[in-house]
N, C-alpha and C positions, 0 to 999 in steps of 0.2 A: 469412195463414199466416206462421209467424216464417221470415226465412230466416239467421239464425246461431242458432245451439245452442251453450248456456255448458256447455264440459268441463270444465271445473277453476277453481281460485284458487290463486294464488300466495300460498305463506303466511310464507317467506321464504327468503334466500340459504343455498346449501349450498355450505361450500370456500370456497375464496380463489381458483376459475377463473372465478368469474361462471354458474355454475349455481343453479337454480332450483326451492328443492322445492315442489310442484303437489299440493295437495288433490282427486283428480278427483269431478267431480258426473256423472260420467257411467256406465251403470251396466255399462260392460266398459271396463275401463281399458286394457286390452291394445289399445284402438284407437289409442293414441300411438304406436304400433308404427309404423302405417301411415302415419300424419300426416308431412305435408312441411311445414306452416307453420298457425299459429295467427294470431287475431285479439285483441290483450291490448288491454282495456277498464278503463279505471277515471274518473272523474268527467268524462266526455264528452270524455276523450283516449283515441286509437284509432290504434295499430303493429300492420303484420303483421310478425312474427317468421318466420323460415324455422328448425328444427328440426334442428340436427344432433347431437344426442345425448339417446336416450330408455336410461333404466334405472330398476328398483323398488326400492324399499325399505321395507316394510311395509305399510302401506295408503297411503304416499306415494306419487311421481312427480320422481325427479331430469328434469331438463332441462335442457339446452344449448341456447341459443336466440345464433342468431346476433347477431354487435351487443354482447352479455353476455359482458364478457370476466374481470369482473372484482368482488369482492364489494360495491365502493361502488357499482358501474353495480347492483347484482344488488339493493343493498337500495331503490333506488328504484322496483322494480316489485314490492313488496311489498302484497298485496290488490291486484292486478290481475288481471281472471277473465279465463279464457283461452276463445276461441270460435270452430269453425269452419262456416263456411258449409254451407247445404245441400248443396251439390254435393259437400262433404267429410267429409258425416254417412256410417254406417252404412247400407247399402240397408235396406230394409226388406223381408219377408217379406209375404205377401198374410194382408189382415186388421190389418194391424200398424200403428202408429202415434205420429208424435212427441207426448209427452207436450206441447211448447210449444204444437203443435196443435189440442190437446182443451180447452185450459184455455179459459173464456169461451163454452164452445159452447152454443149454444143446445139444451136437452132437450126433445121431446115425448115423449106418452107416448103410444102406438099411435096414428097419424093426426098431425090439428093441434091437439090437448091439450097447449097448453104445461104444461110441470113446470116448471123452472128453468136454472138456467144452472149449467154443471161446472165446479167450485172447484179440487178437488183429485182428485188420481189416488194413490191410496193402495197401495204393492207390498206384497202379504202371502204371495208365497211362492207361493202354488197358482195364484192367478190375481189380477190387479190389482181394484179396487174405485173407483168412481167418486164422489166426494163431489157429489152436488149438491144446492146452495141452493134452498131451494122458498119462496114465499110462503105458501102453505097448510099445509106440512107441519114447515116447519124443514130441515134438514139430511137428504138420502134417498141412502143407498149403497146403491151400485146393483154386483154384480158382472159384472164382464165378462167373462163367457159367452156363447156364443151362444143362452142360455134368453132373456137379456135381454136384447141390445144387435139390435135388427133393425137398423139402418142406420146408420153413420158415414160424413158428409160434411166432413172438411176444410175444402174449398175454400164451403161452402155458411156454414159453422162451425152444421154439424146433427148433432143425434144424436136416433134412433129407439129407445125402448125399450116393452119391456115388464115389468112389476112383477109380479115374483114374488108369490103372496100369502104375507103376512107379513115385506114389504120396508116396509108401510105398516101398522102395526097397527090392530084395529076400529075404533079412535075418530079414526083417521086422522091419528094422531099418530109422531113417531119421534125426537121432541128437543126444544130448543127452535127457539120463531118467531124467523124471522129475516127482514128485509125483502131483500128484491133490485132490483136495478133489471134492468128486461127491453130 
């Protein structure tokens, strides 16, 4: 299981005080609120920043990151993602789950009926949708409902479903083949 989660990128210097406007990847931005220090990442060099000034500005993120006093410090952390540790993610609700989590999980389909492995986790608004890679089938979205999803293991990197009919149409097709490795 991942344990840092990328919030944002720095996309570049804001002002002449060494602030920093933040593209966030996160999907409640209002959790910088709360943050007391991030983890700035970019080509295998790694600073915790302690946080002392969060405000919006459109679908941006200004930031005041300690250390950043100044616009020539500010444009060298320009495309550095910012990321904090599990223990400084969002709790989660029961049933609920980090997307870094799910990616690479292993699918069966009722019992030990391998399907494939979850690619992608697709947000459509009413409920999320699960992209996975099948050898048989190509690409199977699967939504996450409780019609479909019997069990999520994390820690196991499992997931239990069941197929709608009509998630696999009659000739047992739903895209193109795509190989996987299992």
């Amino acid at each position: 299981m991942e344990q840092f989660f990328r919030v944002g990128c720095i996309t570049s210097p804001h002002g002449v005080h060494g602030e920093v406007k933040v593209y966030p990847t996160t999907d409640d931005p209002d959790r910088f609120l709360d943050l007391e220090k991030v983890i700035l990442r970019k080509n295998g060099k790694e600073e915790i920043r302690k946080i002392s000034r969060v405000r919006f500005q459109k679908n941006m993120i200004i930031l005041s990151l300690e250390g950043i006093t100044d616009r020539n410090t500010a444009e060298l952390y320009r495309q550095w993602e910012l990321y904090v540790s599990r223990e400084d993610a969002i709790p989660l609700e029961e049933n609920e789950y980090f997307v870094a989590d799910l990616i690479g999980m292993k699918v069966y389909q009722e019992g030990d009926n391998y399907l494939g492995v979850l690619r992608d986790v697709l947000q459509t608004g009413a409920n999320d949708v699960y992209a996975v890679e099948t050898e048989s089938y190509g690409e199977v979205l699967i939504p996450a409902i409780k019609a479909c999803i019997i069990k999520v293991d994390p820690a196991a990197g499992r997931m239990d479903v069941h197929l709608l009919p009509g998630l696999i149409d009659a000739t047992g097709k739903t895209g193109k083949k795509k190989g996987i490795q299992k």
